[in-house]
C-alpha positions as CSV (number, residue, x, y, z in Angstrom):
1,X,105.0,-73.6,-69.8
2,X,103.2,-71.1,-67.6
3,X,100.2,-72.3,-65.3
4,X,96.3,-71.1,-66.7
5,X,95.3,-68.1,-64.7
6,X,92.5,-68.7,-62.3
7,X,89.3,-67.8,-64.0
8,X,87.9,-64.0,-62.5
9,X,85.3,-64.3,-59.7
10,X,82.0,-63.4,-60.4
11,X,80.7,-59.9,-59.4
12,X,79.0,-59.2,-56.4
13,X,75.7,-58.9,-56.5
14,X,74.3,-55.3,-55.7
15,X,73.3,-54.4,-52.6
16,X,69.5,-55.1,-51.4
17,X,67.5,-51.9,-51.8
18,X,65.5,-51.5,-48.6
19,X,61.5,-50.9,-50.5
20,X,60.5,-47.4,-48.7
21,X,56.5,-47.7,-47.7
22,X,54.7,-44.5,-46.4
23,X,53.4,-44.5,-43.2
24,X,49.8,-45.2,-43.8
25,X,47.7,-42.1,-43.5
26,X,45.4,-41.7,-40.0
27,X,41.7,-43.0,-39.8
28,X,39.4,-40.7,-38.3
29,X,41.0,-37.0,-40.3
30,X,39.0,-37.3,-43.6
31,X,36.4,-33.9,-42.2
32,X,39.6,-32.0,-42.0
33,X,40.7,-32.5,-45.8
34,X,36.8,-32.4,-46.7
35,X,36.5,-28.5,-45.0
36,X,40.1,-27.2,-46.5
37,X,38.7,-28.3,-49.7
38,X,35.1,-26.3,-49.1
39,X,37.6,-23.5,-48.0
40,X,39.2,-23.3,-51.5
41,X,36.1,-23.3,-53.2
42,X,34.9,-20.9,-51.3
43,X,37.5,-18.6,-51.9
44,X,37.6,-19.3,-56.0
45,X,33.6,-18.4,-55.7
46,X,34.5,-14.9,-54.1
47,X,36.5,-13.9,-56.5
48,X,34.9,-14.9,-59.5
49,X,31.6,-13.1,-58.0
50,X,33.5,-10.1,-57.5
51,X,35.3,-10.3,-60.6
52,X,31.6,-10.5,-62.4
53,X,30.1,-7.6,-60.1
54,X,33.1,-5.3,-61.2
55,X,31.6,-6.4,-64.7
56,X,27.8,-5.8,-63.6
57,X,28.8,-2.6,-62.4
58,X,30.5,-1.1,-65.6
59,X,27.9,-2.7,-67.9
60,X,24.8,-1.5,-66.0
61,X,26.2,1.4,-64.3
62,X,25.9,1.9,-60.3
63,X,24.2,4.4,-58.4
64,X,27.2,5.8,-56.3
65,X,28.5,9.0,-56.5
66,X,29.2,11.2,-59.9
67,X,32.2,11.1,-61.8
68,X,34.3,14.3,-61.0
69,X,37.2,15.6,-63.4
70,X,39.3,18.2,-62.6
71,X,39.3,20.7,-65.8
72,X,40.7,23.8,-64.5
73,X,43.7,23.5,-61.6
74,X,43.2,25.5,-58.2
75,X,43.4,25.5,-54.5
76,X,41.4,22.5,-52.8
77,X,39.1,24.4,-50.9
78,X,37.8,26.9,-53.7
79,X,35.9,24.6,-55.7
80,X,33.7,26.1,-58.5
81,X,31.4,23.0,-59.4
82,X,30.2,22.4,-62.9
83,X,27.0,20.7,-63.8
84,X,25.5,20.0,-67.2
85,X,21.6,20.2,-67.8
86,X,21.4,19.1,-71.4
87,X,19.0,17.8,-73.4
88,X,15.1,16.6,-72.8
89,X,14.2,17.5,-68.9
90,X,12.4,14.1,-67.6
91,X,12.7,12.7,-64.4
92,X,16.1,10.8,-65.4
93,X,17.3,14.5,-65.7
94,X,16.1,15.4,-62.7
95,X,17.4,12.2,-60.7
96,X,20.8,12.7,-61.8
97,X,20.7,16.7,-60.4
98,X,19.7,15.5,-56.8
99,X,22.5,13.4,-57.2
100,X,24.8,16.5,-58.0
101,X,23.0,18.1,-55.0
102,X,23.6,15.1,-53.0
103,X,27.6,14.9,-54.0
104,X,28.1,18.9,-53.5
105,X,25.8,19.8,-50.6
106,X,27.8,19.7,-47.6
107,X,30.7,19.5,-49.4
108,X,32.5,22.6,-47.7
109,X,35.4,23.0,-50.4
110,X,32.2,23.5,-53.0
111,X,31.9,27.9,-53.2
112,X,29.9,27.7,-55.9
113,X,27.8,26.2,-58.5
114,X,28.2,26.6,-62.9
115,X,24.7,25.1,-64.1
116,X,25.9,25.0,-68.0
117,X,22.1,24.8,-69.5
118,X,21.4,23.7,-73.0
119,X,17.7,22.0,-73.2
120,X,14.6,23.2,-74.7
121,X,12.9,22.3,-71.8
122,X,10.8,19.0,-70.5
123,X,8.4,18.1,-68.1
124,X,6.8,20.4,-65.6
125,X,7.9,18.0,-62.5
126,X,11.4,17.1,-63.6
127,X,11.7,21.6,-64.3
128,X,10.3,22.5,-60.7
129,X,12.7,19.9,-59.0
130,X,15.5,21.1,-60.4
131,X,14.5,24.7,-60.0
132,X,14.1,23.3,-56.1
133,X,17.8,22.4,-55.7
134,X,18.6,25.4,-56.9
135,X,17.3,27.4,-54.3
136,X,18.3,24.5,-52.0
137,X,22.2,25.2,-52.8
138,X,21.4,28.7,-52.5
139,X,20.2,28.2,-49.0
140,X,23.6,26.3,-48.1
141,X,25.6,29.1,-49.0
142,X,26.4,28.2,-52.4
143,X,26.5,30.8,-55.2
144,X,24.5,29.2,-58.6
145,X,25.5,30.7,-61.9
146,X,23.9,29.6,-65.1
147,X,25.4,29.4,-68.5
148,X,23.0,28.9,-70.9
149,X,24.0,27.0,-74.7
150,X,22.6,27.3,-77.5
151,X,19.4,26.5,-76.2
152,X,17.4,27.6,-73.1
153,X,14.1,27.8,-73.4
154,X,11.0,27.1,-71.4
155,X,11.7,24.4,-69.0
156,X,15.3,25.2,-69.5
157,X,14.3,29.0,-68.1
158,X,12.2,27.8,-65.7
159,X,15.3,25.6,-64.1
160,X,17.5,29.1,-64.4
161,X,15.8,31.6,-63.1
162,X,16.7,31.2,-59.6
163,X,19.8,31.6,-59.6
164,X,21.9,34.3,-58.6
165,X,23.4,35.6,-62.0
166,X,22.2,34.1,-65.6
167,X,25.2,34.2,-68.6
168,X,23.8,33.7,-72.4
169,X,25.7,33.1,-75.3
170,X,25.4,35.8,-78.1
171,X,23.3,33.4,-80.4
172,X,21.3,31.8,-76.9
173,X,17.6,30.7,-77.8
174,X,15.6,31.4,-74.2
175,X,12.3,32.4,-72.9
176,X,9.3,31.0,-73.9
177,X,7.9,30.8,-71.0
178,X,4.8,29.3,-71.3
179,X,3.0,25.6,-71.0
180,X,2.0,23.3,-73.6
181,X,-0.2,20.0,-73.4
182,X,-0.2,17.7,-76.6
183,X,-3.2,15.7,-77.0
184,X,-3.5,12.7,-79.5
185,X,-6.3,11.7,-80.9
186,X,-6.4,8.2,-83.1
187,X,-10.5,8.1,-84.0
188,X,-9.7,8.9,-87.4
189,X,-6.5,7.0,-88.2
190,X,-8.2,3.8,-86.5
191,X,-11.7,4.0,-88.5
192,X,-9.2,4.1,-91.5
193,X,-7.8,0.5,-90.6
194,X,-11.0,-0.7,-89.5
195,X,-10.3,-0.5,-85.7
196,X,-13.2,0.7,-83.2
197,X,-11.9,1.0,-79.9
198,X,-14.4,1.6,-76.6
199,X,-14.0,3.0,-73.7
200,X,-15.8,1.8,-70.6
201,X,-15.7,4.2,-67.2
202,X,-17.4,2.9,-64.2
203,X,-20.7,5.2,-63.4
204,X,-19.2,7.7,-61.2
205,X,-16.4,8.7,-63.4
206,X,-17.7,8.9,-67.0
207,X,-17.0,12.4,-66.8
208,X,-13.8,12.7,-65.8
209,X,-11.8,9.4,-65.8
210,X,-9.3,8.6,-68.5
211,X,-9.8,11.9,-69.7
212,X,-9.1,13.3,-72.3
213,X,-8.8,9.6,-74.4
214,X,-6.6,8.9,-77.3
215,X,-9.6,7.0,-79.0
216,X,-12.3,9.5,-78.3
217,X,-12.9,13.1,-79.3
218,X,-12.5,15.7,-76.3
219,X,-15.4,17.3,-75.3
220,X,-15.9,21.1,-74.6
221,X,-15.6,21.2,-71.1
222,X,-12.9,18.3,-71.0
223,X,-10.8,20.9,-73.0
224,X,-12.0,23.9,-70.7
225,X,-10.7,22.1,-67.7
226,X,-7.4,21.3,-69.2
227,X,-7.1,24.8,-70.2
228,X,-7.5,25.8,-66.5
229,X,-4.7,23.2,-65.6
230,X,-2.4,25.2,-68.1
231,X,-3.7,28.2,-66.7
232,X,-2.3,27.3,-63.3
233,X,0.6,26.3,-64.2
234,X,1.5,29.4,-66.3
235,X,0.9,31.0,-63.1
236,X,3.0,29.3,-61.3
237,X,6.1,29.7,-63.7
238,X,5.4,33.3,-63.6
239,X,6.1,33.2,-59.9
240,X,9.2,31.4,-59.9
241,X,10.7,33.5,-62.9
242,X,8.9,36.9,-60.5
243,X,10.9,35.5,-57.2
244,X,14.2,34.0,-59.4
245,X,14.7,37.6,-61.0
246,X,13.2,39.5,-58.1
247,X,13.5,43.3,-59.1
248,X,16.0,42.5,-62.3
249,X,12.8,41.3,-64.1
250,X,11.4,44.0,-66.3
251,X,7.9,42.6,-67.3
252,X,5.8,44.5,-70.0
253,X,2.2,46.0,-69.7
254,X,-0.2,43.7,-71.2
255,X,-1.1,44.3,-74.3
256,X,-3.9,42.7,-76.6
257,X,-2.4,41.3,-79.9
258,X,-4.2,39.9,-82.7
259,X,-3.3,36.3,-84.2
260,X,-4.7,34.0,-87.2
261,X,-4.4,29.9,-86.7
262,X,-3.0,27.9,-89.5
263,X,-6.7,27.7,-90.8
264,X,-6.8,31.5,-91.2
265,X,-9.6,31.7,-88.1
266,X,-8.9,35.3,-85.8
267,X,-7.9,35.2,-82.3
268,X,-6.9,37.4,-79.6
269,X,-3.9,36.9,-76.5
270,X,-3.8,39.2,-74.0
271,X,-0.1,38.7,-72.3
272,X,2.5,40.6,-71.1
273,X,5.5,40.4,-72.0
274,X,8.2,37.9,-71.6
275,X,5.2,35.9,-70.1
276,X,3.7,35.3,-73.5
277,X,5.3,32.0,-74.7
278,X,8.0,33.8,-77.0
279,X,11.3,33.3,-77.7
280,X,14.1,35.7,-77.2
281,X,17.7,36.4,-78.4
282,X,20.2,38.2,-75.5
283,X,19.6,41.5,-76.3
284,X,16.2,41.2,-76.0
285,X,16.1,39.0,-72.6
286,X,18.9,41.1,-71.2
287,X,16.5,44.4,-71.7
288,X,13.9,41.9,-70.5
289,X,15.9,41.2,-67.6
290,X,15.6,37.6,-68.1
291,X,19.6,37.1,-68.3
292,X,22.4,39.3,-66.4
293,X,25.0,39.4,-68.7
294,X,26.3,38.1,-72.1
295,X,28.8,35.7,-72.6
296,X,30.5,32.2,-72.7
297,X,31.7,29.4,-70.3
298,X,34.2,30.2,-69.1
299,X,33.2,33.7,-68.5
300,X,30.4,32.3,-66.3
301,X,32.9,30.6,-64.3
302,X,35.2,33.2,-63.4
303,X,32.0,35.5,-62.6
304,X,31.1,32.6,-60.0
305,X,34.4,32.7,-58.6
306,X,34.6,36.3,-58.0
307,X,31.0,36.3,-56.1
308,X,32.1,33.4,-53.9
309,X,35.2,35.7,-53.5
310,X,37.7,33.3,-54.6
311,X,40.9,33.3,-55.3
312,X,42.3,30.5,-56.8
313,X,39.3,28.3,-57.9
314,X,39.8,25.0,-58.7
315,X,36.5,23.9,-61.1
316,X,35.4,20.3,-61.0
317,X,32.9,19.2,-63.5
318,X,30.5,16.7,-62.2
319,X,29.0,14.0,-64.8
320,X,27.3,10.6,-65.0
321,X,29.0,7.9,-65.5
322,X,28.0,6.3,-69.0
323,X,27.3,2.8,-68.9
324,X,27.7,0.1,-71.3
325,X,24.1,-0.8,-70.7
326,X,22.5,2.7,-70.7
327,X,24.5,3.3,-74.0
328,X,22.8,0.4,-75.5
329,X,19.3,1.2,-74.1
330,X,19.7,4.8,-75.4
331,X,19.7,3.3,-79.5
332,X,15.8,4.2,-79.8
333,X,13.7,1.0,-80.6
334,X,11.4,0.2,-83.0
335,X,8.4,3.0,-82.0
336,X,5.5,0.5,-83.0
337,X,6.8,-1.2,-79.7
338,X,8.4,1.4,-77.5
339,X,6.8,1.5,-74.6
340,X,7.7,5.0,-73.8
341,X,5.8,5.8,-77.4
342,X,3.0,4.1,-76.4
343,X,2.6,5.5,-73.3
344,X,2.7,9.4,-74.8
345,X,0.2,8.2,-77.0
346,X,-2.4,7.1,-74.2
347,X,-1.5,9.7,-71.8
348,X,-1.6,13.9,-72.0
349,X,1.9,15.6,-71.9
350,X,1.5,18.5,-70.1
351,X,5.6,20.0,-70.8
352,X,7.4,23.1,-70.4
353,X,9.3,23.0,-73.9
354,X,10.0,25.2,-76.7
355,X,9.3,23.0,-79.8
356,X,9.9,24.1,-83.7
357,X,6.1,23.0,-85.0
């Protein structure tokens, strides 16, 4: 018989691990971690602030410098500029055409200047600045062409007239030259809801404060002295359309005309023509010599180029940027609560405008 094999030994036990502790961290360095810590949050608070100010600024809009788009290729330093007077002239309107002036005044690549202008007109203040820069871009060397739109009447002559050679379209609406004041009166309409509104002037100005008033009738001589304020003022247009148009202005001999008001009641106007509020189609204004020449845009343009003796223009258009927030604020609100509405109603708008009564 053959000898039992030894039994197997037992295994080895596995090696002892050594247990790894990390060093334990220094005493004294907690300010360090604190400040790296203030660091990063700093830098996260940057960015988000600048990420929300790039939103600011395309919601609301930022005063900087207009948007300019290149709509007709050229050589860099013949630049015909292009500038859009459109709608109501206010002081928004006027604003945004210092900016223009601002953007293209020393700007030595800028020949000249294309005023594209379609508005029936607007307030005396807002027309006469306006009218100011362009005599002020004349005076830099700049030639100023208008091209009026459909529409250029009044205020929107009054902005026109001084510059250096005046385009109309074939079916152009311009002239009236004239000033206009609108006056309301709410006596009547508040008696009718039972409403009696007072006014109260301190002694020394019962004649002539707050006047004339929304709630009150006008008296005779608050009306007289209005009238002279109109008076003045159609003086002055007639001077800037005289200097504008210089010896290309071809004004009538006055001649006494006889009228009846909606109420069939007689008057008289003694005027001279264009200076007698009407409205004229080209033919007329160009015999007039309230426009140069007839024609379109681009016609205007290339007749800019040649008097700044250009070349090769290159024409920029120059435009506000629109805004999320002013496209918002333009929806009209509801006019028992505009404040704009409100504030026509109390005060007396004295406008250069041609308006369709």
């Amino acid at each position: 018989m053959s000898e039992p094999s030894a039994p197997a030994p037992p295994p080895a036990a596995p090696p002892i691990q050594p247990i790894y502790l990390p060093p334990p961290r220094p005493r004294g360095r907690w300010w360090k971690r604190l400040l790296v810590g203030l660091l990063v949050i700093l830098l996260l608070f940057s960015i988000l602030a600048n990420l929300g100010m790039g939103v600011l600024l395309a919601a609301f809009g930022s005063p900087g410098h207009l948007q300019q788009t290149v709509v007709e290729k050229g050589q860099e330093h013949q630049v015909v500029a292009l500038y859009r007077i459109g709608g109501l002239i206010d002081e928004r309107a006027a604003a945004t055409a210092e900016r223009f002036y601002l953007d293209v005044r020393d700007n030595t690549a800028v020949k000249a200047v294309v005023l594209r202008v379609e508005t029936p007109g607007g307030g005396v203040g807002a027309s006469d600045r306006i009218n100011r820069i362009v005599a002020n871009l004349k005076s830099k060397g700049k030639k100023v062409v208008v091209s009026m739109g459909s529409v250029a009447a009044s205020g929107g002559y009054y902005v026109s007239a001084g510059a250096d050679e005046i385009w109309a379209e074939p079916t152009t609406i311009t002239g009236s030259i004239g000033v206009l004041a609108t006056l309301p009166v709410l006596t009547g309409t508040l008696q009718k809801i039972g409403v009696d509104m007072k006014v109260i002037r301190s002694s020394p100005t019962k004649a002539w404060k707050a006047v004339p008033d929304p709630f009150e009738q006008p008296a005779a001589y608050q009306i007289e002295s209005l009238q002279q304020t109109l008076d003045a003022m159609q003086t002055r247009f007639e001077e800037v359309v005289k200097n504008g148009r210089g010896a290309r202005l071809h004004v009538q001999p006055e001649a006494t005309s006889q009228f009846a008001d909606a109420e069939g009641k007689n008057f008289s106007v003694t005027s001279a023509a264009p200076f007698n509020g009407k409205i004229y189609l080209p033919p007329e204004a160009m015999k007039l010599g309230l426009i140069d020449k007839i024609g379109y845009e681009e016609e205007a343009i290339a007749s800019a180029a040649s008097l700044a003796n250009l070349t090769n223009p290159r024409v920029v258009q120059y435009a506000p940027v629109q805004s999320v927030f002013s496209a918002l604020m333009s929806a009209k609100a509801n006019p028992l609560i505009d404040a704009k509405v409100l504030d026509e109603v109390q005060t007396p708008n004295i406008m250069m405008i041609w308006k369709v009564e």
